[in-house]
N, C-alpha and C positions, 0 to 999 in steps of 0.2 A: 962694955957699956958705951963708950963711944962711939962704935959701929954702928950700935941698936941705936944713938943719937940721929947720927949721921940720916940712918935709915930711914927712921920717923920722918927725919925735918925734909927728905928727898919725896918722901911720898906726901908729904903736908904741900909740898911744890908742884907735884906731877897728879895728885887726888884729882882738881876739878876738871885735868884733860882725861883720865884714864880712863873714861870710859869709851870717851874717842878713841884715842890709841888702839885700844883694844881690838877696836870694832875696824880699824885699817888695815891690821892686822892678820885679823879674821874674821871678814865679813859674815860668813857664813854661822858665827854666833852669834847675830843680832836675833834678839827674841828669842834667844834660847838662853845660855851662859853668860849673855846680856840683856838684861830685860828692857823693855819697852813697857812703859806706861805714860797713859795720856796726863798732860799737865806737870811730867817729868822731864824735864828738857835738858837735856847735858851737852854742858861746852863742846862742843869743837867745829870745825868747818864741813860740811855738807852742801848736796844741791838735790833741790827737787823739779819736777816736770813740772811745765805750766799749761798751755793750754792747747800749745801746738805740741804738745810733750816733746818740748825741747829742755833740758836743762840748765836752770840756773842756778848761781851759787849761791850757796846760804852760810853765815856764820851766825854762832849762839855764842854769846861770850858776857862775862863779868867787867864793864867796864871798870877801869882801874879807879881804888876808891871807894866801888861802889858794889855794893851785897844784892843789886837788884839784875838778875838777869837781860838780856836784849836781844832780839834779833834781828838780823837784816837779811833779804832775801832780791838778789841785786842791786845790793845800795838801798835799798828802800827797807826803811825800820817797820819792821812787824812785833805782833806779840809771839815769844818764843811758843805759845801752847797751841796755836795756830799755824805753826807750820813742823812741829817735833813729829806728829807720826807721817808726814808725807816725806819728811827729806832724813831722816833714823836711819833708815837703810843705803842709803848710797854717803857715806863718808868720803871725803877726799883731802888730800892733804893742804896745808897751808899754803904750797907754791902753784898750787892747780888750782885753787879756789881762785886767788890773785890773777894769773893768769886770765882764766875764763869773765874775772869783775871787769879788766882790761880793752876783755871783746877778742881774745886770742883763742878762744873755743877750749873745749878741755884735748886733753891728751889723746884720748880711744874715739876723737870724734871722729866721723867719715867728713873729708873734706866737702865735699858735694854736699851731704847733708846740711853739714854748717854753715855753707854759703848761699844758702832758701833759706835760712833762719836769721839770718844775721840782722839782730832787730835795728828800724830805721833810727837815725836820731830825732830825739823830743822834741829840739830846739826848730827843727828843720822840716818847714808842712811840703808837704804835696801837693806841688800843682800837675803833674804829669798828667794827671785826666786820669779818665777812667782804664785801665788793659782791659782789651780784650780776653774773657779769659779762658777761651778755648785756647787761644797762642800763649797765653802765659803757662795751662798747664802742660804744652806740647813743648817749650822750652825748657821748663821744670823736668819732664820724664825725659825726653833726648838729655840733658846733660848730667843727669841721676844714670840714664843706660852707659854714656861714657865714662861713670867713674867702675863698672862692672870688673874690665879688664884688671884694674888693681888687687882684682880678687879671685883669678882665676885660680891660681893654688895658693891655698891657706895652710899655713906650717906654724900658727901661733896662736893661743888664747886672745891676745891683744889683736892682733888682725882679724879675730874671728869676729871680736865685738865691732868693730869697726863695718866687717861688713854684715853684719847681724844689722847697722843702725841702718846701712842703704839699702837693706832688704827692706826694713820698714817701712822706710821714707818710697820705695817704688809700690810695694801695694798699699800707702796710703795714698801715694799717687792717682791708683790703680781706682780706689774707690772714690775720688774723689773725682772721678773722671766719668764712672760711673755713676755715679749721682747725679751728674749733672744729664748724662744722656738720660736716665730714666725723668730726670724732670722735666727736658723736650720732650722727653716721648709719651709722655701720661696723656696732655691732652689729645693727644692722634687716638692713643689705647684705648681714651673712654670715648671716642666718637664713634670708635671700631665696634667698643662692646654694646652703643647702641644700636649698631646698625644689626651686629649679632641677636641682640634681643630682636627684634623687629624679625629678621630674615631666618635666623637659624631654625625657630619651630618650621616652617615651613619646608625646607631643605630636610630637615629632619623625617618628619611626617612625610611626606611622597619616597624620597629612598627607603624609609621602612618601609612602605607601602610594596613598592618597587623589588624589593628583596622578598618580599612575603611571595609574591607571583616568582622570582627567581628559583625560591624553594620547594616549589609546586609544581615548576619544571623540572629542578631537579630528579623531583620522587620521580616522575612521570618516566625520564629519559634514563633512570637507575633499573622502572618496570621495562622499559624497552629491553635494557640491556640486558636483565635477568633473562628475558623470553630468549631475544637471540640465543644467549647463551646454552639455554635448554635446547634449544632446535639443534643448535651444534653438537651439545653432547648426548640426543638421540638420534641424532643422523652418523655420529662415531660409533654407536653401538649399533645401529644396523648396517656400518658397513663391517663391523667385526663380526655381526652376528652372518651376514651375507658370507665372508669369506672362510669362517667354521663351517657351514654347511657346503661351501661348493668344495671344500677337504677334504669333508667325511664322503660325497658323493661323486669325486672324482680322481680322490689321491690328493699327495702333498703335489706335487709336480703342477696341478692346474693352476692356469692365469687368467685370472679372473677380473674384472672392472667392478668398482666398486658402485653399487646402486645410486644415480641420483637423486640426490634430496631436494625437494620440491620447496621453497622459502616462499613468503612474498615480501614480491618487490616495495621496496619503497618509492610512493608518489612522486613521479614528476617533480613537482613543484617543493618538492621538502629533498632536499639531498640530505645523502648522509655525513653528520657533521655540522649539519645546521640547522636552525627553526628560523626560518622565514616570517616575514609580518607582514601584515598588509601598511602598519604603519610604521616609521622610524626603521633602522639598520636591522640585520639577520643577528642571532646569537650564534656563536659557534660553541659547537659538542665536542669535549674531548675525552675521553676515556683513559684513568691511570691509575694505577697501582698506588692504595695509602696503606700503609701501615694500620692495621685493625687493632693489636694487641701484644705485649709482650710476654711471650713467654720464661724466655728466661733471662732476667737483669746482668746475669755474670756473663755470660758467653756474649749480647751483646757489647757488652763495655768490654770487653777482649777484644771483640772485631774490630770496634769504631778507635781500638786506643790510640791506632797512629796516624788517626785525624787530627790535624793543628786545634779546631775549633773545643773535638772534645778534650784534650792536651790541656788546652785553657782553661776549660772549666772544669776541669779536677785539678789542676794547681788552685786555683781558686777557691774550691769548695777546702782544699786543705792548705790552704794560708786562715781560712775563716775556722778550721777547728784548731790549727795555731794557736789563733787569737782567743780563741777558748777554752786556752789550756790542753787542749789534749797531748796528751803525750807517743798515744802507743798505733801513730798515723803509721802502717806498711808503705814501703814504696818512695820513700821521701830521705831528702838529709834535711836537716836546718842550720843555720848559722845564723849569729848575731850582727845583729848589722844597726847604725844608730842612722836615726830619720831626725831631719829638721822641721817641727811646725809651725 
């Protein structure tokens, strides 16, 4: 019975932290094994992001005396039900919370990080004038790229959040940097895209134009080539058909020349290999071998396999049925590998 006193009167002492405790414990039961409900606000010391989502500390506490809950959220008294589901999940303990009220930043901060946020004092205005802030954001990312090296091999949870926070803080750098060049650059873009309205149908409209006579050439100099081509392989089958009959009427042994095939010439003024114009520059003709059609998909993806390009895109094609579960990919291993997003 005394124990079971004891016990009581320990848990009547530790009740209005225990749900904190708990929760520093094992974060990872918040909203599950710990529940979370709005206008349920439970003691203990937490921080939440603000605007520059930097952290600040938050205590919820009964002051002594007194049954009506309170919170403050850097010194500054808040109503606890306004700030319980933003700062729920990040608990911290009582010497960190202090610390960070201090201006000593918390524990897992990235130095670099915390020293762009270190808010100015209240008492103390600003006269420095305006920064520039193209140079203030190239000071920010130069001394954000200098805290990198601190990070080049990660061997702990705690270091990993740390530089998890200067990862942040550089592409939020990153975008903040960009925003501002797409904000110079909008007015040039929309004077560009008037000039494109204005100019583009017209560039458009004559190059079509332009291609349409291209393509009329084309056909033209495809019939060309058809014909030649006919003239050559009727002039090969009369010189075949020429040297079967001087065989049969002379023996294997005769030497015979093979009949001239009579062509005609092409015009002076048009060589071969070009169409000439009365106006503007000649086009030049070239004649090449395209691929018509595939016959068979296996035999060439055998040929081309130790091509880098096609190499690439079947790794690629079977990273993407990976990612689509498939399992029963031939030709492949896989292993687990963890990505940062």
């Amino acid at each position: 019975m005394a124990e079971q006193s004891i016990g009581a009167l320990a848990q009547k002492i530790v009740g209005p932290w225990a749900w904190w405790q708990a929760a520093l414990k094992n974060p990872a039961a918040i909203g599950k094994t710990l529940p979370v409900h709005e206008g349920d606000a439970q003691q203990g010391y937490y921080r939440a992001k603000n605007r520059d989502k930097v952290f600040e500390p938050v205590a919820i506490f009964y002051p002594e005396g007194s049954d009506q809950l309170v919170a403050y959220r850097a010194g500054r008294e808040i109503r606890p039900d306004e700030i319980w589901t933003f700062c729920c999940r990040y608990p911290v303990t009582y010497e960190a919370y202090n610390a960070a009220l201090e201006g000593k930043g918390w524990p897992d901060d990235d130095k670099t990080v915390a020293s762009q946020f270190t808010p100015p004092d209240p008492t103390i205005g600003d006269n420095s004038g305006e920064i520039d802030e193209t140079e203030k954001l190239k000071d920010q990312i130069e001394a954000a790229l200098k805290g990198i090296a601190a990070y080049a091999k990660i061997a702990d949870d705690a270091t990993a959040s740390k530089a998890q926070s200067l990862r942040n803080r550089l592409n939020e750098l990153s975008g903040d940097a960009d925003k501002k060049r797409d904000e110079l650059k909008r007015p040039h873009l929309e004077a560009g895209k008037a000039i494109d309205k204005l100019w583009m149908p017209l560039v458009k409209s004559a190059k079509e134009g332009a291609n349409t006579v291209r393509d009329a050439l084309d056909a033209w100099e495809n019939e060309k080539l058809r014909r030649r081509r006919e003239e050559e392989r009727k002039a090969e089958e009369s010189r075949i058909a020429a040297e079967k009959s001087a065989r049969d009427q002379e023996g294997e042994t005769a030497v015979l020349e093979a009949p001239k095939v009579e062509t005609q010439p092409a015009p002076p003024s048009e060589p071969v290999g070009q169409i000439r114009a009365t106006y503007g520059k000649a086009a030049s003709v070239s004649v090449k071998i395209v691929v018509d059609q595939v016959t068979d998909w296996v035999a060439l993806a055998s040929y081309m396999s130790n091509h880098p390009e096609c190499q690439d895109l079947l790794r690629k094609l079977a990273q993407r049925a990976v990612d689509a579960g498939r399992t029963n990919i031939p030709g492949i291993t896989v292993s687990e590998k963890a990505a940062v997003r």
